[in-house]
C-alpha positions as protocol buffer text, in pm:
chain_id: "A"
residue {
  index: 1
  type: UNK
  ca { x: 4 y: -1070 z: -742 }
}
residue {
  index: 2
  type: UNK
  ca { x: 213 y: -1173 z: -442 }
}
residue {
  index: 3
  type: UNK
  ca { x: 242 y: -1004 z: -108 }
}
residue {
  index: 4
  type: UNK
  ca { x: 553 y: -965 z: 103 }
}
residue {
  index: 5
  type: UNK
  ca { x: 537 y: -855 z: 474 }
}
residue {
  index: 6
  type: UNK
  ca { x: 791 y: -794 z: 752 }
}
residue {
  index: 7
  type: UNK
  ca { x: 1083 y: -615 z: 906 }
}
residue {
  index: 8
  type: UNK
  ca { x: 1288 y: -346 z: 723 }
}
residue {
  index: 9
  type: UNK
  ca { x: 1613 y: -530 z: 822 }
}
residue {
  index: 10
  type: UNK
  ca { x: 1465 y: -874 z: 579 }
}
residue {
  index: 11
  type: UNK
  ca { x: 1370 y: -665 z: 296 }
}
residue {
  index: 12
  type: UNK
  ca { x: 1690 y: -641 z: 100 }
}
residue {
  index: 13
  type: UNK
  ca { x: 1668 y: -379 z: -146 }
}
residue {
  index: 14
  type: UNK
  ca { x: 1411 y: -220 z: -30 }
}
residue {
  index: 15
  type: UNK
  ca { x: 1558 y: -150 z: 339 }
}
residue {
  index: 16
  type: UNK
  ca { x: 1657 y: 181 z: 163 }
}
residue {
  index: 17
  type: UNK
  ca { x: 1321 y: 284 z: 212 }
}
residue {
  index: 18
  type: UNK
  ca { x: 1251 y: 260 z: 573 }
}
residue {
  index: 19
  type: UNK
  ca { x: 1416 y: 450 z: 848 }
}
residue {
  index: 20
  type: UNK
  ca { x: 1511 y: 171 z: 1071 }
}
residue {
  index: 21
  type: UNK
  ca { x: 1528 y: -204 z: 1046 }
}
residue {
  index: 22
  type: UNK
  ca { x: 1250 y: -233 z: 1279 }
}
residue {
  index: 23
  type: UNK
  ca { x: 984 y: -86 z: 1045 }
}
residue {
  index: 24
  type: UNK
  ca { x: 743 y: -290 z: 894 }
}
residue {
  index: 25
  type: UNK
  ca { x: 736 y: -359 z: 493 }
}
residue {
  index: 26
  type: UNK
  ca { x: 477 y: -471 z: 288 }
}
residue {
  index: 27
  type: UNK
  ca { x: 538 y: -513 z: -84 }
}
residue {
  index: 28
  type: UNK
  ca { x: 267 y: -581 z: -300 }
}
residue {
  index: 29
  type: UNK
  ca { x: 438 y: -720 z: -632 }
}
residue {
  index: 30
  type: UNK
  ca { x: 282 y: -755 z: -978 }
}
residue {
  index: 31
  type: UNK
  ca { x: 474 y: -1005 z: -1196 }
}
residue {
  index: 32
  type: UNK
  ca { x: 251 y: -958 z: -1463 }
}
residue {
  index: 33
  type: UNK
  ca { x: 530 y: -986 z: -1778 }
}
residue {
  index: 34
  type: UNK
  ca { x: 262 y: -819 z: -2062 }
}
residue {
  index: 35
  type: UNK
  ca { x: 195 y: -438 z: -2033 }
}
residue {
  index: 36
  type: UNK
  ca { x: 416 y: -419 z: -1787 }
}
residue {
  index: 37
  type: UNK
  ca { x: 455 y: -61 z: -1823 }
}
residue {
  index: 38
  type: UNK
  ca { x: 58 y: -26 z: -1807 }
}
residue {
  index: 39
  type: UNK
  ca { x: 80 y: -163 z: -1436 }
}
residue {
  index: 40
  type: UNK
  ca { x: 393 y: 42 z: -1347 }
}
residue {
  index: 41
  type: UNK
  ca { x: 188 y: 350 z: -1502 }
}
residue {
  index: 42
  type: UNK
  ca { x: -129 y: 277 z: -1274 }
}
residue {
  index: 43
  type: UNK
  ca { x: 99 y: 262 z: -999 }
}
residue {
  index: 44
  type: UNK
  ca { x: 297 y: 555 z: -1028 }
}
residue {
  index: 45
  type: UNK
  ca { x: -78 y: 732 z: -1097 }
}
residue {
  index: 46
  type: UNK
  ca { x: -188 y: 600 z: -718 }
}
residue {
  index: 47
  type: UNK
  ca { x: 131 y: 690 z: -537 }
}
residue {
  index: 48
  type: UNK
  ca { x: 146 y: 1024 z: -670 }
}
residue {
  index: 49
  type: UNK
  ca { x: -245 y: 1067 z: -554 }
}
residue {
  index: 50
  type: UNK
  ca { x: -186 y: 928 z: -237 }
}
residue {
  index: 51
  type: UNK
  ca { x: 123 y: 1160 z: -161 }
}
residue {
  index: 52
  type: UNK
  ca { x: -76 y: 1439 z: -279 }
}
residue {
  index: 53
  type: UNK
  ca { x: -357 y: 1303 z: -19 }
}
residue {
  index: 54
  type: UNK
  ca { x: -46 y: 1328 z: 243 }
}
residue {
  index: 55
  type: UNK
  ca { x: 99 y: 1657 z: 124 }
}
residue {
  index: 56
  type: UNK
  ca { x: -264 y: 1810 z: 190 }
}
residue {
  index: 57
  type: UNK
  ca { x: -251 y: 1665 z: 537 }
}
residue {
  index: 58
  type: UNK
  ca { x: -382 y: 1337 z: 546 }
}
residue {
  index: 59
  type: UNK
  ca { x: -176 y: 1006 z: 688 }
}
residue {
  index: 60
  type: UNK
  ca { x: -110 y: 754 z: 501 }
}
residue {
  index: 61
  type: UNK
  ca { x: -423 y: 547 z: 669 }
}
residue {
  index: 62
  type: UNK
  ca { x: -670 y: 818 z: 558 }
}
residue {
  index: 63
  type: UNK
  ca { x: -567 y: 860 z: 198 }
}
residue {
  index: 64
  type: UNK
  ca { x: -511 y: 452 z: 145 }
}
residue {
  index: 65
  type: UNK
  ca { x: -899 y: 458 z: 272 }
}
residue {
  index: 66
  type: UNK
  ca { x: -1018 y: 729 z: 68 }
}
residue {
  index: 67
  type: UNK
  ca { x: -833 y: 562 z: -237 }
}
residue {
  index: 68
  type: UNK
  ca { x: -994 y: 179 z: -163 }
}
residue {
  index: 69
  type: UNK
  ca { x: -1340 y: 406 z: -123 }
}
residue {
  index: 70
  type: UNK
  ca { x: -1305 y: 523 z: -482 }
}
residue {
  index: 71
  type: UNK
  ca { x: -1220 y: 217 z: -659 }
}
residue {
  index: 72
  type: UNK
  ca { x: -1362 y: -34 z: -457 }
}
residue {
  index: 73
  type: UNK
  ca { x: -1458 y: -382 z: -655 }
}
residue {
  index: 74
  type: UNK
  ca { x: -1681 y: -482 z: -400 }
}
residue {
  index: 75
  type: UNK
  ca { x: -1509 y: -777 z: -211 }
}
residue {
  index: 76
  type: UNK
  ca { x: -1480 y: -615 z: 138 }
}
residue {
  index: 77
  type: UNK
  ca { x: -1747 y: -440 z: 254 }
}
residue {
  index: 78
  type: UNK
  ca { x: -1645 y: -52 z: 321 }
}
residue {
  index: 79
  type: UNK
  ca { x: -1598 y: -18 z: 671 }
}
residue {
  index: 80
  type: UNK
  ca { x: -1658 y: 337 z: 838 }
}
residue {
  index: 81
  type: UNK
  ca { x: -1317 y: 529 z: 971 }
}
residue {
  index: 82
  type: UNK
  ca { x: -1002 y: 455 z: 864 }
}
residue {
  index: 83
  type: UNK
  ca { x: -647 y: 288 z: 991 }
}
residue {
  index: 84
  type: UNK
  ca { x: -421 y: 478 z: 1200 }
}
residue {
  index: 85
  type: UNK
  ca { x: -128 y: 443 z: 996 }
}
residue {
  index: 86
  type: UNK
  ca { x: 189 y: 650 z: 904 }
}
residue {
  index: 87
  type: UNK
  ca { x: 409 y: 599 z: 673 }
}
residue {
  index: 88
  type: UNK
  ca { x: 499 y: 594 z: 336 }
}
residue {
  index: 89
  type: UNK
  ca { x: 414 y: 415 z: -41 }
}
residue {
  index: 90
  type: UNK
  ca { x: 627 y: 400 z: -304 }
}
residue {
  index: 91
  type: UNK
  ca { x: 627 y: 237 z: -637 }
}
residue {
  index: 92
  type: UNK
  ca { x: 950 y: 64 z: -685 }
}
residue {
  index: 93
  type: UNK
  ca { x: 985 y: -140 z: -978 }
}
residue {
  index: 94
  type: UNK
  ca { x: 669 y: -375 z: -1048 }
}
residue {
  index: 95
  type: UNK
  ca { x: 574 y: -346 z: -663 }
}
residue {
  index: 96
  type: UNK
  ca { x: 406 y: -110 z: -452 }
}
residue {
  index: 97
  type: UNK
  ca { x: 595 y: -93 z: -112 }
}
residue {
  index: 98
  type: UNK
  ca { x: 454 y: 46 z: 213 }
}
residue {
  index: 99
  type: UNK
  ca { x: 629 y: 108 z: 460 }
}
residue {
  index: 100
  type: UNK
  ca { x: 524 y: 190 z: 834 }
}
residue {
  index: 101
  type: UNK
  ca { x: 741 y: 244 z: 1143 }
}
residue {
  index: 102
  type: UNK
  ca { x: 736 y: 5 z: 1417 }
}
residue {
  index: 103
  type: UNK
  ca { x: 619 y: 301 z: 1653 }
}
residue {
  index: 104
  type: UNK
  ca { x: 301 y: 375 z: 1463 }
}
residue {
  index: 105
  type: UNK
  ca { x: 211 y: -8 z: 1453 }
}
residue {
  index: 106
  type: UNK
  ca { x: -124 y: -89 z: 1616 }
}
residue {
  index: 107
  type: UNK
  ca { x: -188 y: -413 z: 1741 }
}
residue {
  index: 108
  type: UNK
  ca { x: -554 y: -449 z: 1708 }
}
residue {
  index: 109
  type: UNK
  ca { x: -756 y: -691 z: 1512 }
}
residue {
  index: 110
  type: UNK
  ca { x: -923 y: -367 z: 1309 }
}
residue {
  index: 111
  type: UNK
  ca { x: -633 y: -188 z: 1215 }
}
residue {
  index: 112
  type: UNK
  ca { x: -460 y: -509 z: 1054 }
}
residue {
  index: 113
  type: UNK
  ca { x: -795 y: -626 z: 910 }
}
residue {
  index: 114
  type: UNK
  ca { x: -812 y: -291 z: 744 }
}
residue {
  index: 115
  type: UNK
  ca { x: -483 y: -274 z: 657 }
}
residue {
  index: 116
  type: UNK
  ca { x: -484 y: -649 z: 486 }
}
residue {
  index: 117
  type: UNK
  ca { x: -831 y: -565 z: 296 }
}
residue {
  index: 118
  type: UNK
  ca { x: -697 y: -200 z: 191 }
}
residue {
  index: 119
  type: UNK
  ca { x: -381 y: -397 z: 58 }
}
residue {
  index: 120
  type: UNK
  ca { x: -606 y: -652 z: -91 }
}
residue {
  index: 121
  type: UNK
  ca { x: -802 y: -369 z: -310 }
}
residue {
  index: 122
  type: UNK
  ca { x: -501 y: -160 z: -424 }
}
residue {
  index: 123
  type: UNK
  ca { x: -391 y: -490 z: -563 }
}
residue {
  index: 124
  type: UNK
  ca { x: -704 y: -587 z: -764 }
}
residue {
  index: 125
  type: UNK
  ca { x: -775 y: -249 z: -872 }
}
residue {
  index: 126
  type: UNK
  ca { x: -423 y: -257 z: -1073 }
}
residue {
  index: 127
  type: UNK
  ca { x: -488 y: -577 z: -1160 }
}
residue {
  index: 128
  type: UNK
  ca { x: -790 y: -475 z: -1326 }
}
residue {
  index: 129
  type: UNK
  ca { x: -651 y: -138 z: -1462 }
}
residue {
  index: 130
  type: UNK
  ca { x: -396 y: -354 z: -1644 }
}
residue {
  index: 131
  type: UNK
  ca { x: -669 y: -580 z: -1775 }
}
């Protein structure tokens, strides 16, 4: 598992998904070669909750809380609230991509620390689906 962060405008193919170049991209990619389709499955299962999550009226902060609450593994302690965050997730290939615009950054220590560790568990939670 590999993580990519920065600016829409550096993304390459995946400045498609962001509205501006300014917007910030984080791809989480799984180059895992065997059941492949297993992890893109698991991933299209978690998007699809957390734009229900959205749909029903939560950002993209809440619902990427409430999903790290349910399948937590234990290696960040749960941490009470969640980020302020909007934006969006998608699944695109063998990477989940977030995307957040520059304008609903925060520039606090807790809302990157929960936005790293919420990253961090989506990650090992496919990871361990696939396994």
């Amino acid at each position: 598992m590999t993580v990519r962060l920065g600016c829409a405008k550096d993304a390459g193919d995946l400045r498609s998904l962001a509205a501006n170049d300014n917007d910030l991209v984080m791809a989480v990619d799984f180059g895992i070669a065997e059941r492949r389709q297993h992890v893109r499955a698991l991933m299209a299962e978690l998007v699809a909750q957390i734009h229900a999550d959205q749909t029903a009226g939560m950002s993209l902060g809440a619902a990427l809380t409430e999903r790290t609450r349910q399948h937590s593994v234990g290696i960040y302690p749960l941490q009470a609230g969640s980020a302020d965050l909007r934006g969006t997730i998608q699944a695109v290939d063998d990477s989940l991509v977030i995307v957040t615009p520059m304008d609903a950054i925060g520039f606090d220590a807790g809302f990157w620390d929960k936005f790293f560790a919420g990253a961090v568990a989506f990650g090992v939670w496919v990871l361990a689906g696939a396994g």
